[in-house]
C-alpha positions as CSV (number, residue, x, y, z in Angstrom):
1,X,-17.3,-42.0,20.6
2,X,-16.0,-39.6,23.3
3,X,-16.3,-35.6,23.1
4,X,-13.4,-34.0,24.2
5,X,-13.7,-30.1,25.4
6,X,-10.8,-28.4,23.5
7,X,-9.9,-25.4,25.5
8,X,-7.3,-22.7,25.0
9,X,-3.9,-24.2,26.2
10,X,-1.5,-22.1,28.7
11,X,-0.1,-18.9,26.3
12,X,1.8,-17.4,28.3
13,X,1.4,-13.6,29.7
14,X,-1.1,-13.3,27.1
15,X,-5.2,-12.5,28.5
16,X,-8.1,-11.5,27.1
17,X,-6.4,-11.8,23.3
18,X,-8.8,-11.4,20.1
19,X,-9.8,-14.2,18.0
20,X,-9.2,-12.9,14.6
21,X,-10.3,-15.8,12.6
22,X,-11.7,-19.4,13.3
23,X,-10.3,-21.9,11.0
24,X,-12.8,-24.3,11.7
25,X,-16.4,-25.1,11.3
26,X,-18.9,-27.6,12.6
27,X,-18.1,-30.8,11.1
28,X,-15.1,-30.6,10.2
29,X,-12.5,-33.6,10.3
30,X,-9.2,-32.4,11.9
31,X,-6.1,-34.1,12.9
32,X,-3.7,-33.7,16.3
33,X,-1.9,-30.2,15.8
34,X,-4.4,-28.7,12.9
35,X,-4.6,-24.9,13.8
36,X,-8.1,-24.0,15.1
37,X,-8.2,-20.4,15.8
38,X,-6.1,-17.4,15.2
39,X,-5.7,-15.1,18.5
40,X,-4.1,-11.5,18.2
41,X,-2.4,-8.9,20.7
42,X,-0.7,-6.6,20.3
43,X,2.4,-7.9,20.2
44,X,2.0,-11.1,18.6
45,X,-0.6,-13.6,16.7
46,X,-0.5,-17.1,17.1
47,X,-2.4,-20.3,16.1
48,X,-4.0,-22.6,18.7
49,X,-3.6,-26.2,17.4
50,X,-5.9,-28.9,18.3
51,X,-4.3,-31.1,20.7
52,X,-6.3,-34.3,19.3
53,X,-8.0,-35.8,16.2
54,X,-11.5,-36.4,15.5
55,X,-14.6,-34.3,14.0
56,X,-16.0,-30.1,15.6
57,X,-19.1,-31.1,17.2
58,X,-19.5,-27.5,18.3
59,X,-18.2,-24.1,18.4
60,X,-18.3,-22.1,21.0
61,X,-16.4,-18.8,20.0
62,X,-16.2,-16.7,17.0
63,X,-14.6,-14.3,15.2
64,X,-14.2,-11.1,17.1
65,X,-14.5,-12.8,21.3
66,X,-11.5,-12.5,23.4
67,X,-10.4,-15.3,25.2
68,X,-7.5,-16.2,27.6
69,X,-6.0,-19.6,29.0
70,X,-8.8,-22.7,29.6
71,X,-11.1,-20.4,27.6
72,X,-13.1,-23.3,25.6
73,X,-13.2,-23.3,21.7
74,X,-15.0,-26.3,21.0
75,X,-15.9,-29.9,21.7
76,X,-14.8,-32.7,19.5
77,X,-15.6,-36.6,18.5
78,X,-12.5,-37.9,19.1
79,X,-11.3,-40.4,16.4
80,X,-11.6,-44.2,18.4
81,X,-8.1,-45.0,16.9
82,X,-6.4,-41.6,18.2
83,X,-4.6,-41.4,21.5
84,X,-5.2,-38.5,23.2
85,X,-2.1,-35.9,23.2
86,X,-1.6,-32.6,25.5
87,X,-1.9,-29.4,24.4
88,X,0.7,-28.2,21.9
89,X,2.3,-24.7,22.0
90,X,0.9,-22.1,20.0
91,X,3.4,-20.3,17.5
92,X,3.2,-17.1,17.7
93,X,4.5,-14.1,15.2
94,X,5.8,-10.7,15.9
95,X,3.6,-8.0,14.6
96,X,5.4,-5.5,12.2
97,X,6.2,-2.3,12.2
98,X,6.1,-1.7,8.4
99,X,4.5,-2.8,5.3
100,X,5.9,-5.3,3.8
101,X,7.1,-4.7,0.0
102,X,6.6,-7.4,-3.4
103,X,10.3,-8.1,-5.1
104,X,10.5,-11.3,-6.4
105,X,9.4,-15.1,-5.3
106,X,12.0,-17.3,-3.9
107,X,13.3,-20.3,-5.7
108,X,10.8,-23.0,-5.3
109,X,12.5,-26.0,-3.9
110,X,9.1,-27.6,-2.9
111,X,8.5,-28.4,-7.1
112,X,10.9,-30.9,-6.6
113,X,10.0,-34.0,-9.1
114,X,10.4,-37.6,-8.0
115,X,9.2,-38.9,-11.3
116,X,11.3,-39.1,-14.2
117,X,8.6,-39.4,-16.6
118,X,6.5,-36.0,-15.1
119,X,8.1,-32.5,-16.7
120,X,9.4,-30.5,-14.1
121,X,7.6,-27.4,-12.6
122,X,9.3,-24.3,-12.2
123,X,8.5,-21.4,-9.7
124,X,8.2,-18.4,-11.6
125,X,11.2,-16.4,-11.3
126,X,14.0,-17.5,-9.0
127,X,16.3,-15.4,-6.2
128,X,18.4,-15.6,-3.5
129,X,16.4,-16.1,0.0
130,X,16.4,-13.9,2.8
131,X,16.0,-16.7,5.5
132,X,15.4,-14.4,8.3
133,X,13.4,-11.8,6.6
134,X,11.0,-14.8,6.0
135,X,11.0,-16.0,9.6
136,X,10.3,-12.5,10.4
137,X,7.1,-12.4,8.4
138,X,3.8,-11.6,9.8
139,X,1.6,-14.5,8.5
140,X,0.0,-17.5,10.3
141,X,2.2,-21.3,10.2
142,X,-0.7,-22.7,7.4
143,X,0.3,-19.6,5.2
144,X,3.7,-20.1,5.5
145,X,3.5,-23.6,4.8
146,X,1.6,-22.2,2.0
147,X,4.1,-20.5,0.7
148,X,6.7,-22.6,1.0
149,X,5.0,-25.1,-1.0
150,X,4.5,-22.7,-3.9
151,X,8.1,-21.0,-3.4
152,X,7.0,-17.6,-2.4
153,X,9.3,-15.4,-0.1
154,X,6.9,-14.2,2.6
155,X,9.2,-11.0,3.5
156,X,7.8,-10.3,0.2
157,X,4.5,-10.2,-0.2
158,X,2.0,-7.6,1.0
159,X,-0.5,-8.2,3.5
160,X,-4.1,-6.9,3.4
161,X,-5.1,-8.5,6.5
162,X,-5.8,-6.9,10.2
163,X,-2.6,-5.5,10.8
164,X,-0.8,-6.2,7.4
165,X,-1.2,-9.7,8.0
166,X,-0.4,-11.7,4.9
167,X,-3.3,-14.2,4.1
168,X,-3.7,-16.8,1.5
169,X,-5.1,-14.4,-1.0
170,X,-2.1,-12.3,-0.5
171,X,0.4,-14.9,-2.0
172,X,-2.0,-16.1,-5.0
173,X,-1.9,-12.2,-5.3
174,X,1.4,-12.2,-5.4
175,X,2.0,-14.9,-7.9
176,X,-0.6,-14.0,-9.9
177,X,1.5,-10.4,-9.7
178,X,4.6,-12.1,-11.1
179,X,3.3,-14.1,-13.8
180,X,1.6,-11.0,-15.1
181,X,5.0,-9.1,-15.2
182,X,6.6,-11.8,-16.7
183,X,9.9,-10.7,-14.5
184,X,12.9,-12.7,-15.7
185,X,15.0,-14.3,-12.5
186,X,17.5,-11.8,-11.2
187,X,20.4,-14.4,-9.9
188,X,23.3,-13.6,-9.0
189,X,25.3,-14.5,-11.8
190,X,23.1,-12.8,-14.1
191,X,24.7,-9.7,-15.8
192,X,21.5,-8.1,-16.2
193,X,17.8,-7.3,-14.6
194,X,14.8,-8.7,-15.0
195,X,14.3,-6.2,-18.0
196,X,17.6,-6.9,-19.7
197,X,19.3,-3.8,-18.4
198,X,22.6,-4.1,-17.1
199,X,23.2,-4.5,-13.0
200,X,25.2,-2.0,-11.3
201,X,28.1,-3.2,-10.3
202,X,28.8,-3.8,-6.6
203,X,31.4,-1.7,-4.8
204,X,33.6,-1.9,-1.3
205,X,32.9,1.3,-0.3
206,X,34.6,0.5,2.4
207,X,38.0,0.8,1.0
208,X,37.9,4.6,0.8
209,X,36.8,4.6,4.4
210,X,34.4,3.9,7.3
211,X,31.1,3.1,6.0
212,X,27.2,1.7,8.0
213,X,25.0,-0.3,6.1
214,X,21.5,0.2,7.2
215,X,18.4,-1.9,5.7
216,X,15.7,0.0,4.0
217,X,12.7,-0.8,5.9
218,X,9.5,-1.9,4.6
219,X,8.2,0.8,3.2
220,X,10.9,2.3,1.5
221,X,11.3,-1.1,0.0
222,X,8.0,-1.2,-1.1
223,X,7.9,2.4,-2.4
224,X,11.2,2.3,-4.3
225,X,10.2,-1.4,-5.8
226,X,6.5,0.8,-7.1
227,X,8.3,3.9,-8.3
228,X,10.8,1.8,-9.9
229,X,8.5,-0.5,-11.8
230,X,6.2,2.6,-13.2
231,X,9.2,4.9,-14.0
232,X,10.5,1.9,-16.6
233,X,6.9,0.7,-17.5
234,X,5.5,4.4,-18.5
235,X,6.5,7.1,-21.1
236,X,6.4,10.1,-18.5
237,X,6.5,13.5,-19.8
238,X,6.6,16.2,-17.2
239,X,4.9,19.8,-18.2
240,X,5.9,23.2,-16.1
241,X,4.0,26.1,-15.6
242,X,2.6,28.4,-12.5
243,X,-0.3,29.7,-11.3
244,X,-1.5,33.4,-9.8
245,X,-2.3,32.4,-6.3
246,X,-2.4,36.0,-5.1
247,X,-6.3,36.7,-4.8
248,X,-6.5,32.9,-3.7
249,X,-4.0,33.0,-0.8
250,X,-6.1,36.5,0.6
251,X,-9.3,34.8,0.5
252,X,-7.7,31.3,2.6
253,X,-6.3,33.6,5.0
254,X,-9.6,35.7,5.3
255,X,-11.2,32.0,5.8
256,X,-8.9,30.6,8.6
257,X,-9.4,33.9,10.4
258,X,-13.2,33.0,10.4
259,X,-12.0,29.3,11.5
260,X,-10.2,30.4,14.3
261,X,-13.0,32.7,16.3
262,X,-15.2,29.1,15.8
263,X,-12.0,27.0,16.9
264,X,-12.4,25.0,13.5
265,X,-9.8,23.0,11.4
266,X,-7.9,26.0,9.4
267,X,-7.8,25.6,5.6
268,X,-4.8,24.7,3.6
269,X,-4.1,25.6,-0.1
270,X,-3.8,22.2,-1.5
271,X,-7.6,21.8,-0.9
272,X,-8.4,24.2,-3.4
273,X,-6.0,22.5,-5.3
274,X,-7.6,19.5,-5.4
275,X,-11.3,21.4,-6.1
276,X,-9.2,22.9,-9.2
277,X,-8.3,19.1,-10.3
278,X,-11.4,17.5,-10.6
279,X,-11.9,20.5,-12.6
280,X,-9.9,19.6,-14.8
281,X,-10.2,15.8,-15.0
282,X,-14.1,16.7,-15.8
283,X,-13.1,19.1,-18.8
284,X,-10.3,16.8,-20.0
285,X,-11.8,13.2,-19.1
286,X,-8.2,11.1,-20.5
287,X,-6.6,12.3,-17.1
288,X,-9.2,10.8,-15.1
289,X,-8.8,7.3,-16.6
290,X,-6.5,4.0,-17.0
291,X,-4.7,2.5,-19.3
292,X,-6.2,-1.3,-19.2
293,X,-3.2,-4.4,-19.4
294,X,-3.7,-5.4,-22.9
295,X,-2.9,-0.8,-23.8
296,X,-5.4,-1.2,-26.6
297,X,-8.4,0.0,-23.8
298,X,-8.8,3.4,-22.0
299,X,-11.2,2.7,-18.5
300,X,-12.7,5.7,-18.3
301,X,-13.6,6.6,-14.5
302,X,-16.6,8.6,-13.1
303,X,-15.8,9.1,-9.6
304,X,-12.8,11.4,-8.3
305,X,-10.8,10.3,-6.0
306,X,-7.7,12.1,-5.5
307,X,-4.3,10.3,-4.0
308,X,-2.5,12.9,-1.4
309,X,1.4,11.9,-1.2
310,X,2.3,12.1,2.6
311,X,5.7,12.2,3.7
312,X,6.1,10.1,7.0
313,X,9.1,9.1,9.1
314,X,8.8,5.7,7.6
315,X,8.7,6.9,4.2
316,X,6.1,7.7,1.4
317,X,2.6,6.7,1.5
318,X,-0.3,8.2,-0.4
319,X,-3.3,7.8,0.8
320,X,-6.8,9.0,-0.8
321,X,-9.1,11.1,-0.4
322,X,-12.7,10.0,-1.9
323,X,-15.5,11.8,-3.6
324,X,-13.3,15.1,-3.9
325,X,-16.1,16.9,-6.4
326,X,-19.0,16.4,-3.4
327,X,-16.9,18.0,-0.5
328,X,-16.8,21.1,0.9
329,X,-13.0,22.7,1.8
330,X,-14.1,22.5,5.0
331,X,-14.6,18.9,4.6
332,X,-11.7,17.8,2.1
333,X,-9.7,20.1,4.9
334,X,-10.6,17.3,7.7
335,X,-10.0,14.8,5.5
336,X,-6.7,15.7,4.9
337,X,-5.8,16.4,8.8
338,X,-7.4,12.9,9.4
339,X,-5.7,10.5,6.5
340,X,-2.2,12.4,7.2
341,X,-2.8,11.6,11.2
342,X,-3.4,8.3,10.4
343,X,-0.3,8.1,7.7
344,X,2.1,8.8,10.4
345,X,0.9,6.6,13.2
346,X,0.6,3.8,10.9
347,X,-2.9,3.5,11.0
348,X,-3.4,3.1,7.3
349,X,-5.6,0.3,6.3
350,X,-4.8,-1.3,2.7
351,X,-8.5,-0.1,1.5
352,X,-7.1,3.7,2.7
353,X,-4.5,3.7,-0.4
354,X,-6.6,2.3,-3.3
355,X,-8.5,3.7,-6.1
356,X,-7.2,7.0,-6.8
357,X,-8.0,8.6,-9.8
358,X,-5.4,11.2,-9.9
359,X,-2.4,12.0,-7.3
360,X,-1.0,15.3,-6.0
361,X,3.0,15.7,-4.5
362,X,2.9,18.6,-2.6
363,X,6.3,20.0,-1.7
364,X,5.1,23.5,-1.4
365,X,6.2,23.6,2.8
366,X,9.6,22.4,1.7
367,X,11.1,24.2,-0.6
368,X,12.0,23.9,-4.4
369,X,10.7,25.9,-7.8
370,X,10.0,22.5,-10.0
371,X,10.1,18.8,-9.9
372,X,9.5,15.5,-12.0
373,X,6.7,13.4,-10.3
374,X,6.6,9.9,-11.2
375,X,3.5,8.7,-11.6
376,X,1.3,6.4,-9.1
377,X,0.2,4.2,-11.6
378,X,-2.4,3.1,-12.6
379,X,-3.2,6.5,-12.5
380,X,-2.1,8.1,-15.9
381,X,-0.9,11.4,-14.7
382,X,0.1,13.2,-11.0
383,X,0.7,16.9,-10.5
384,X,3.6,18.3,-8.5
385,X,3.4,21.4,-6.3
386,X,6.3,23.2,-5.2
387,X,6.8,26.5,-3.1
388,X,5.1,29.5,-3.7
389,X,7.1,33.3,-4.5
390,X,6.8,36.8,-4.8
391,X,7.5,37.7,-8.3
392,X,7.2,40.8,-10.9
393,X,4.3,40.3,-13.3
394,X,3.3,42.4,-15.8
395,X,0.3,43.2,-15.5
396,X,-0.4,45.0,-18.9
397,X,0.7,48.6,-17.2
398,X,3.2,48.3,-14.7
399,X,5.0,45.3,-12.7
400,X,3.5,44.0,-9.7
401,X,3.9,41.5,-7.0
402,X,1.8,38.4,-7.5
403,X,2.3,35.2,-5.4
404,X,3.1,32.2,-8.1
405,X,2.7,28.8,-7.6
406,X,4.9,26.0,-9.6
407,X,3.2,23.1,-11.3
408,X,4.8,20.0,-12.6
409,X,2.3,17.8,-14.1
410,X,3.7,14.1,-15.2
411,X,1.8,12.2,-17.3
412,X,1.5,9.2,-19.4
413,X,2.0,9.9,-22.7
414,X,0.1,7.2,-24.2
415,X,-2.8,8.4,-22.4
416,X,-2.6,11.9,-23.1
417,X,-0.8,14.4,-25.9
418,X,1.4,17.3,-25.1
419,X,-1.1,19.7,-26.5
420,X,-3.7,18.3,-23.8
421,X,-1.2,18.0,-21.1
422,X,-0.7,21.8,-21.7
423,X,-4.2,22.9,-21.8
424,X,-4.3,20.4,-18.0
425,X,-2.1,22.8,-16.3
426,X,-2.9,25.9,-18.5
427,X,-6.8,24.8,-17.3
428,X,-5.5,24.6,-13.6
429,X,-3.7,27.6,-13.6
430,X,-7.1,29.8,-14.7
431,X,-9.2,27.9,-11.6
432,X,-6.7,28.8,-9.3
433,X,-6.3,32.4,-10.4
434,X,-9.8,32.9,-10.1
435,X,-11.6,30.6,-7.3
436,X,-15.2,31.8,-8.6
437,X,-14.6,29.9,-12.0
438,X,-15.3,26.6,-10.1
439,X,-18.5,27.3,-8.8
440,X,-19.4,27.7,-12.8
């Protein structure tokens, strides 16, 4: 049988692109058009389709080589039966700009049934499909052909691969997601939710005058979809109460003046914060846990890894900051610069926002006295910070000026009791009024 050299076919003003994944191996039977490697910019990925059948006889790339047009990939055993065919055109995909956010899978057309005799399969929940959001979709033609055969809007799903592209894995993730939820289809003629609550009606805004619509992008999408889901799915209690931050704000200051001379990162206050939580999660071990599916099982965690809410012009992210109890301030203080750095120039990888333990809202640079943090499951509780004042406290003899910081604490209250989320933030308030106690 002939071997055929299969080499990269003309792609455009594309040169020196990545392969980021080989969809072959040696051995392998493939047909005319089957993809063979996946090749990245940074623009755009695209497939490169074999423009013949027969078997691999040898690779010569691999994941990770950059290659550009007449670059070879392999050499093939070309079927005796097959006619040759010239190269086909690589599809290519836009890369986006934002994370894309899990709502619901679209109606699954591909289950049709032929046979009268075979029950008919169902997708599990059905909506109206956003045809161009789909197209739009950063995930390779065999995953969308995936997809399409299981019913699953790609605009949907989230991708965990380089880049946020959606893989395989992603939409039996997704699925898998659903079935768990058990969502009910939200159609259009349905008077109600998922959850049975009633829809809110839909209004002409624009009869009382001139009106935009602009679409959410992905992230707020994905953020208001999360928040949504744990506000209905958790008992939240929120729990209010300040802390003396006088002595701790002279001693940061005394610290960043020190930073300065040695042209170091400065200090912020929400790394002692964070010191004066996994304080608290060690004396009161509930908050450091989760609540496992089935609600009759508390996982109870040993590590501390502490989720940092980070407002960016995209939205809100909240990435992590790990092994909090065996960091210095100086350290956690870097970690913070480099997670929010990376927050807002969308550098985030998936990995970088799980496996939090606990998560902290700071709105302390804003403004605001209190707030009701909803909870980054499957946490159990989050604590809000809000701006620090001046006040009058009594001090047993007189009235003097102490700097007070708000706390809101949220937290799950099947998890944890009212009497123990009041000893949380009564706990918090004594560390942070005294820094020494957490060297103890």
């Amino acid at each position: 049988m002939a071997i055929q050299e299969i080499r990269v076919p003309d792609i455009g003003e594309f040169k020196e692109v990545e392969i980021i994944e080989v969809l072959v191996k040696v051995g392998d039977s493939i047909q005319a058009e089957d993809s063979l490697i996946t090749v990245e910019s940074d623009k755009a990925s695209m497939e490169i389709p074999s423009p013949a059948a027969g078997t691999v006889k040898e690779l010569r790339i691999q994941q990770g080589d950059h290659v550009s047009k007449g670059s070879l990939i392999l050499y093939l055993e070309l079927n005796s039966a097959v006619e040759k065919k010239p190269p086909q055109v690589p599809i290519t995909h836009p890369q986006p700009t934002t994370h894309s956010t899990p709502l619901a899978p679209l109606d699954a057309k591909a289950n049709t049934n032929t046979n009268p005799n075979k029950p008919k399969t169902t997708s599990a929940a059905k909506t109206v499909v956003d045809h161009e959001a789909f197209k739009k979709a950063y995930a390779t033609p065999s995953v969308r052909k995936f997809a399409r055969e299981l019913g699953v809007d790609l605009s949907r799903v989230v991708g965990t691969g380089r880049k946020q592209r959606i893989t395989q894995e992603d939409v039996k993730s997704y699925i898998k997601d659903v079935m768990g939820l058990g969502l009910q289809a939200k159609t259009a003629t349905s008077p109600h939710s998922g959850l049975g609550i009633p829809r809110m009606p839909e209004i002409d805004f624009s009869q009382w005058g001139e009106v935009t619509t602009v679409r959410l992008n992905r992230i707020h999408q994905l953020t208001g979809e999360f928040l949504h889901r744990n506000w209905l799915n958790i008992p939240h209690v929120t729990q209010f109460d300040q802390a003396d931050i006088t002595d701790l704000e002279a001693f940061r200051q005394e610290l960043n003046l020190e930073q300065e001379k040695i042209k170091s990162s400065k200090i912020t206050p929400l790394v002692f914060i964070m010191k004066a939580v996994v304080a608290g999660l060690k004396a009161y071990p509930r908050f450091n846990s989760s609540l496992d599916p089935s609600g009759e099982m508390l996982i109870q965690k040993k590590y501390y890894h502490i989720g940092i809410a980070v407002d960016t012009p995209d939205g809100l992210v909240v990435p992590i900051i790990r092994d909090v109890d065996k960091k210095s301030l100086l350290q956690l203080s870097d970690d913070l610069k480099e997670v929010s750095t990376k927050a807002r120039e969308r550098r985030l990888k998936p990995a970088d926002l799980q496996g939090s333990c606990f998560s902290i809202s700071s709105l302390g640079g804003i403004g605001g006295t209190q707030f009701t943090p909803i909870i980054n499951a499957p946490d159990v509780a989050i604590l809000g910070i809000s701006k620090s004042s001046l006040q009058p406290i009594w001090n047993g003899k007189e009235f003097a000026p102490r700097l007070m910081l708000p706390l809101s604490l949220s937290y799950d209250h099947r998890v944890i009791d009212g009497a123990d989320g009041a000893r949380f933030t009564t706990f918090l308030a004594k560390m942070l009024g005294d820094i020494r106690r957490l060297l103890i």
